[in-house]
N, C-alpha and C positions, 0 to 999 in steps of 0.2 A: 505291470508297468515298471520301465526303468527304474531303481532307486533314486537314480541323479535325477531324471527329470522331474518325480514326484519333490523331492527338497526344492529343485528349484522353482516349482511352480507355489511349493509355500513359504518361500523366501519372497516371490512376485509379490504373493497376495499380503504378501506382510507390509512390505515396501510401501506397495499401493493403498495398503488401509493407515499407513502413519502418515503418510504425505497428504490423505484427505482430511484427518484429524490438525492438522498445521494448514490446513488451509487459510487463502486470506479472499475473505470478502471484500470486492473490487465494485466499485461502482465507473466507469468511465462517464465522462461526462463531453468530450470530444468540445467541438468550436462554441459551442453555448454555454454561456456562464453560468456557475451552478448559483443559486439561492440561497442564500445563508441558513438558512431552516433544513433544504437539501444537505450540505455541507455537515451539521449538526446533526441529521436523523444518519447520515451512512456513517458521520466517523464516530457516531454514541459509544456508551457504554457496552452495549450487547447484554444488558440485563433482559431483554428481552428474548434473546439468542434462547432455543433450544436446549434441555437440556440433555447430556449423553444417556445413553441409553445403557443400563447397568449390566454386567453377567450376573453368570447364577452363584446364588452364594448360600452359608448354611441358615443363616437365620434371614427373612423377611425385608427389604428393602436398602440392607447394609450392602450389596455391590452399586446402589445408584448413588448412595451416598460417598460410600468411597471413590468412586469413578467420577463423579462431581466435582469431590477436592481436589484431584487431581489431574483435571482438566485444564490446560493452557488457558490464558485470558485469550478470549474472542479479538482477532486482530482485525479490526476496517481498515478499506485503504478504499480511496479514492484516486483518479486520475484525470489530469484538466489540462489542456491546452491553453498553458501559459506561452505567449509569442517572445521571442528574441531575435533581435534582426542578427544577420547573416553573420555566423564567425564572431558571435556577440555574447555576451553573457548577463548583459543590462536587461530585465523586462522591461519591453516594450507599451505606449502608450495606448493600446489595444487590447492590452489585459490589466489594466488599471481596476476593472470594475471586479473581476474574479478573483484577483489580489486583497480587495478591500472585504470582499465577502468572506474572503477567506480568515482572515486576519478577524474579521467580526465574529465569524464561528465560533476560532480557537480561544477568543475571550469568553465565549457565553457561559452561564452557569451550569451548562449541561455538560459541556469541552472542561472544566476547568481543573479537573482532575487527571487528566490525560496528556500525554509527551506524544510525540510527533515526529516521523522518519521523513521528510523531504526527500526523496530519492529523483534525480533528474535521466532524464531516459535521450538519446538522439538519432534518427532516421541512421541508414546503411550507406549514408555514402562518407566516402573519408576513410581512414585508419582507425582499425581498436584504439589503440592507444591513445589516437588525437581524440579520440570521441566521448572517451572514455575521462579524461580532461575537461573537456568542455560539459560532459553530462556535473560533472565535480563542481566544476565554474558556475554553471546553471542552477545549482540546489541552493547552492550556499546565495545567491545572488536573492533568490527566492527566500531565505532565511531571512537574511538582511531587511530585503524589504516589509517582513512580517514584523523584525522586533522593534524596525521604525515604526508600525503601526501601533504597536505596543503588545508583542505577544512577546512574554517572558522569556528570555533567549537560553534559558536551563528547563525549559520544556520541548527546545528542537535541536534536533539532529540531521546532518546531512549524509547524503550517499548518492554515486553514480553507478548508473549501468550502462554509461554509452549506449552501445546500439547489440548489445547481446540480449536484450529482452520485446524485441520490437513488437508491437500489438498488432502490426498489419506486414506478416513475413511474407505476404502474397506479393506484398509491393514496399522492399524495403527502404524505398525512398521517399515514402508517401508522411504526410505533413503531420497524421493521428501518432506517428513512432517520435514525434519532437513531443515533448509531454513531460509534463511535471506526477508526480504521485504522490500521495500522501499519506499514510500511516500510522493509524491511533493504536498506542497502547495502553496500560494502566487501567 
C-alpha cells in the first residue's frame, strides 16, 4: 500500500477518535418545553458518564487510572426552542414557561456547581453576518433573562453561531435551526 495513503488514513483515524473523545452530549428538546428535572438530569454532572477505557500498561489497572485523570470533564448541552419575534432579540411570551424551568434548573442543588455557554443558533435565511449578530443578540437576551430570575451571572456565558450550525440542513429555513443551546460544564 501507498506510504501517503497509509499515514493518511492514520491521521483520519486519529482525527476521528479525538473528536469522539470531545464529544458533547446534546439532548434537543425542539417546541416542547423541557421539565425542570429533564433540564437538571441532561445538564448533571456526568458522574454517572462512563468511564474510559484504559490501554495496556506495565503493571495492572494503572492505564485506567491514568486515562481517567486525564479525561476531559463530560460536556451536556441541551437545545430548546426559545421563540423571538421576527428581527427581535426580546423572548417571546410563549417561552415564558421554558425560560422559568430553565432558570429553576440552573439554581438546583444538582446545577449549582456548573457554569453555562448559552450559545444562540438562527435558521438560513438572511446573511452570515446579520445572523450571526442576531444569534449574539439572542443568547445574551437569554442570559439576561436567567440572572433576572436569579441565576448568578458569573456562572453564564454567551456565544453565537448564526446559521452555520443549523440542526435541520435539509430545510435550512425550518423554525428547529432558530434554537437556543445550552452547555454545562465544571
Amino acid at each position: 500500500m501507498n506510504r501517503k495513503l497509509v499515514f493518511a488514513r492514520i491521521a483520519l483515524a486519529s482525527a476521528l477518535s479525538l473528536g469522539a473523545a470531545f464529544a458533547v452530549a446534546q439532548t434537543h428538546y425542539g417546541e416542547k418545553p423541557p421539565a425542570v428535572d429533564d433540564i437538571i438530569k441532561n445538564l448533571g454532572s456526568g458522574k454517572d458518564a462512563t468511564p474510559a477505557t484504559g490501554t495496556r500498561a506495565l503493571r495492572p489497572g494503572a492505564a485506567v487510572t491514568a486515562t481517567a485523570a486525564t479525561q476531559p470533564p463530560r460536556t451536556a448541552s441541551i437545545s430548546m426552542q426559545i421563540q423571538f419575534d421576527f428581527n427581535s432579540d426580546a423572548v417571546s411570551a410563549s417561552s415564558q414557561t421554558t425560560m422559568a424551568n430553565l432558570a429553576q434548573a440552573m439554581q438546583s442543588p444538582e446545577l449549582a456547581s456548573r457554569r453555562f455557554l448559552i450559545i444562540g443558533h438562527t435558521d438560513g435565511k438572511g446573511s452570515a453576518q446579520y445572523n450571526q449578530r442576531l444569534s449574539e443578540r439572542r443568547a445574551a437576551s437569554v442570559k439576561r433573562s436567567l440572572i433576572r430570575d436569579g441565576v448568578p451571572a458569573d456562572r453564564l456565558e454567551t456565544a453565537g453561531r448564526g446559521k452555520s450550525q443549523l440542526l435541520n440542513g435539509d430545510d435550512p429555513y425550518a423554525a428547529e435551526n432558530r434554537r437556543v443551546e445550552v452547555q454545562a460544564s465544571g
